[in-house]
N, C-alpha and C positions, 0 to 999 in steps of 0.2 A: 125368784132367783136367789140365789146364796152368798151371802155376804163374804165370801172366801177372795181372796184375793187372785183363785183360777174362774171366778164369775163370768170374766167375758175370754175365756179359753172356752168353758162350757156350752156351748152350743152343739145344735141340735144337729146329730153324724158324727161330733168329735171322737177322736181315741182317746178312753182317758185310760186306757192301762191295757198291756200287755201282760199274759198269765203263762209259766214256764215251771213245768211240772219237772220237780230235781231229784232222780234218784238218788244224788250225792248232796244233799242238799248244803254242808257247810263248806264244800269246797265251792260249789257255784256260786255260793254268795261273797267266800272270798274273792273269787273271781271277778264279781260284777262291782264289788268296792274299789278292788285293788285295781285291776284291771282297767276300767270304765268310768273310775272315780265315781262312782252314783252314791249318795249318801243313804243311809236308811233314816225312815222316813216314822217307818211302823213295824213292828216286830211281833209274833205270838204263835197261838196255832188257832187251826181252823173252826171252828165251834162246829155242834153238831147240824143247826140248823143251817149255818151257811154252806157246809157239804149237802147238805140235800137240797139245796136251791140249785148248784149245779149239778144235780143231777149227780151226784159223785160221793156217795155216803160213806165208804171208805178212806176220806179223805179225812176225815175227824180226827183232830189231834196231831196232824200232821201240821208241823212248823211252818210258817211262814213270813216273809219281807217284804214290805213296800219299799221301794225305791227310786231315788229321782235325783234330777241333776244337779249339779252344784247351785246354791242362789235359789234355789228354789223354785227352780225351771216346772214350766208345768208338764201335766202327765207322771205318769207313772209305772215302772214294771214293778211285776209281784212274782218271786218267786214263793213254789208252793214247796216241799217233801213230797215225794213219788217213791212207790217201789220199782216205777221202769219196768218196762217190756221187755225183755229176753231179742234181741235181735232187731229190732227196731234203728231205724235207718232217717234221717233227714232227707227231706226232697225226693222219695217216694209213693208218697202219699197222698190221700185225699184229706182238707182239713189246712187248718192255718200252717202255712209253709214257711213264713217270717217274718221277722218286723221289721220294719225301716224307721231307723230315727235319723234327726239330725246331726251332724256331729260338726265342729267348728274346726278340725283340719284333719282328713281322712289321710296324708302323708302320714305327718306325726305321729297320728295314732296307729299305725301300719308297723314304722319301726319301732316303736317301744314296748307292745302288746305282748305281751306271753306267749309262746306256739301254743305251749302243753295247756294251757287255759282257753285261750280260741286257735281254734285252727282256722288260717285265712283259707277260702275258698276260689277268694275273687280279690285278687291285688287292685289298691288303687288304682285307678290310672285315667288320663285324659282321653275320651271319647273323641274320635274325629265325626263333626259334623254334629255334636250330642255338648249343647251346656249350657242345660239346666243341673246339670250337678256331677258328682264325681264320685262315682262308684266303689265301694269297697265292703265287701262279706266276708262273714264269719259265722264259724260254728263252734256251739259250745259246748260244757263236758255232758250235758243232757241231752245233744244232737238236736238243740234248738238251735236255729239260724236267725241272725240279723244284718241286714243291709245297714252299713254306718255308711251313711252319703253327707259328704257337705256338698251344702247347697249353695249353686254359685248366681242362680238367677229366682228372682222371686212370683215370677209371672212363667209357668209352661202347659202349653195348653190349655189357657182357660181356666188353670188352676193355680193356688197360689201355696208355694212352697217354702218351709221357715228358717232362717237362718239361723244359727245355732249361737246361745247367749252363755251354752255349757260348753263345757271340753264333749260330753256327749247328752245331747238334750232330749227332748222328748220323740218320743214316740208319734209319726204320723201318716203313717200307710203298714196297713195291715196285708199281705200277701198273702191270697187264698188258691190252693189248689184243689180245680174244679173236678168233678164228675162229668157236670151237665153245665159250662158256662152259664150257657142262654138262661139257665133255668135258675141258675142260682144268684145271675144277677136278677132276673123275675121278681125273685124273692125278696131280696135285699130293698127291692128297688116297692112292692107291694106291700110287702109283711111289714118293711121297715120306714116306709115312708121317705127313703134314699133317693140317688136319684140316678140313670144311668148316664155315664161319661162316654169318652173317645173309646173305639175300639184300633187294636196293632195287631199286627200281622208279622211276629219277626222271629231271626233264629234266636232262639234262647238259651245260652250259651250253659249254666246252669242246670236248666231241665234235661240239656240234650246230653250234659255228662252222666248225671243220673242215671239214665237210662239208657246209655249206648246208643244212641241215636246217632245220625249225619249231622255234623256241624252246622249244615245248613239246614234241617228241618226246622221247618216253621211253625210257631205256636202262636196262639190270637189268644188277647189280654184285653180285658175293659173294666175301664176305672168304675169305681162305683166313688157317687160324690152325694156333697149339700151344697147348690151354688157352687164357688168356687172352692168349696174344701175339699180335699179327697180323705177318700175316706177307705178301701179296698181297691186292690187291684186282683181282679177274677182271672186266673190260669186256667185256659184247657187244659188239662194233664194228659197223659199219653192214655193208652187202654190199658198198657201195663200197670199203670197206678193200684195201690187197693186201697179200701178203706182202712184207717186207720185203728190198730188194736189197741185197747186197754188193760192196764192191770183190773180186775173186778172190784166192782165200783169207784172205781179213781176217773180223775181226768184223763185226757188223751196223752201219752208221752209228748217230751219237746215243748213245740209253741203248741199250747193246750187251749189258749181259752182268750179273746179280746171282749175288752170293755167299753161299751157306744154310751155316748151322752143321749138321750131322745128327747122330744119333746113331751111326751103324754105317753106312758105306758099302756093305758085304756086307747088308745088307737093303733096298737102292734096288733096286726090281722095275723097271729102265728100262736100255737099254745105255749104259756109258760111252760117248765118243768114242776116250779109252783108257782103258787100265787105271791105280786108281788108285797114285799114288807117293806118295812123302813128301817136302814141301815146304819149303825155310827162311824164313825174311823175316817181317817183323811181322806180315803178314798170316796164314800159315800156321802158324808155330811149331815146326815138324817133324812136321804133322801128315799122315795121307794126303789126298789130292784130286783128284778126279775132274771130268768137266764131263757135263752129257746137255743133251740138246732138248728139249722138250714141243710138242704140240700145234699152240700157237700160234707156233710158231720160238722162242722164249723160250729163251734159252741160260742154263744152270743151273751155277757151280762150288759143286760141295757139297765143304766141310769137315769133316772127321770130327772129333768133338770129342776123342775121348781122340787124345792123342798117343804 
């Protein structure tokens, strides 16, 4: 285990990063300072060999920021440089659809927020019948989405949810829009040694603007966890959905790419993109690291916890 002061954050399912591929890349990182207060953490660009571990060779030399809460909150986003897809849309697709992090007062940071830097989706507001937490989305100038929820109850369903020690803190539910639910929690749940949670059955308020749908159409959602961690939550997506385009050899526009803590890389029953190596930087520690794909295009770098 690693001497890092995120040692017992690190466990095995954790998110230890969210990946957000920036067409614009120096205004979204203003964004995500200004905006989100997140401090940078780490700064450079992508070497050649870590573009080809995801699968993304194109991505060489393209700038990038780790970023993370005030205090030194754990987890991390990483914005990358993208050149962007041509017409490329949020909450259409198959592939990581948003992140959720914590954040310490989803009001607050509603009115003070930038339009022209996030665009809210989803105004705060109190759920009736609904508190475990308090809802509030956003899109940003890359047409990546995140849930900023503060968390009002630490215990929901079996799962335990974190309360936020930043103005906006880490990263801990990853939102996958499915192909093949069943099949991609399967995966998750096999390939990854995860484990499967609650399934819902409800309108999805969200999905259903997206796509024109009845307010009342019903979408079914199942957590993917470790024990009580969560860890994804799996969307059916409509059949309208497509998979998601890439610029050639990049990452996926938007939310491109999350990063799982594992236990043992040698027990992922799924093929790397390559073989795993051993990585330096805050994010890594000299740990090994591998990337694979799932089902739904879902691009995966798993961390191995011992170093």
């Amino acid at each position: 285990m690693s001497d890092s002061p995120d040692a017992a954050f690190d466990t095995h399912g954790r998110i230890k990063c969210g990946t957000v591929s920036c067409p614009d890349f120096a205004a979204s990182l203003a964004d995500y300072t200004r905006e989100l207060s997140l401090g940078v953490v780490e700064q450079g660009v992508v070497s050649t060999d870590l573009a080809r571990s995801w699968g993304a060779p194109a991505q060489v030399a393209q700038p990038y920021a780790l970023l993370r809460g005030e205090g030194g909150a754990p987890g991390f986003l990483r914005l990358v440089g993208g050149s962007g897809v041509e017409g490329y849309r949020a909450l259409g697709s198959y592939g990581w659809a948003a992140y959720e992090l914590t954040v310490r007062d989803a009001f607050a940071l509603h009115e003070r927020i930038d339009r022209a830097a996030f665009e809210v989706i989803g105004a705060p507001k109190l759920v009736p019948g609904f508190d475990s937490f308090i809802p509030f989305q956003v899109k940003g100038r890359a047409e990546e989405v995140l849930y900023l929820n503060r968390v009002l109850k630490a215990d929901s369903g079996g799962l335990d949810l974190p309360f936020a020690a930043a103005e906006v803190d880490h990263m801990f539910i990853a939102v996958l829009a499915a192909e093949d639910r069943a099949r991609t929690v399967a995966f998750h749940v096999e390939a990854l040694g995860f484990e499967e949670g609650e399934t819902w059955v409800i309108p999805y308020s969200m999905i259903n603007r997206s796509f024109g749908l009845p307010a009342d159409f019903q979408t079914a959602m199942t957590m993917t966890k470790v024990g009580r961690l969560p860890a994804s939550e799996v969307d059916q997506y409509p059949d309208a959905a497509v998979f998601r385009k890439a610029a050639p050899g990049e990452l996926p526009p938007g939310n491109a790419m999350v990063s799982f803590m594992v236990r043992d890389l040698d027990a992922v029953r799924a093929p790397f993109i390559e073989p795993p190596v051993r990585r330096e930087g805050a994010l890594y520690e000299g740990r090994r690291v591998a990337c694979v794909i799932g089902p739904s295009d879902e691009r995966m770098e798993l961390i191995e916890m011992a170093a």
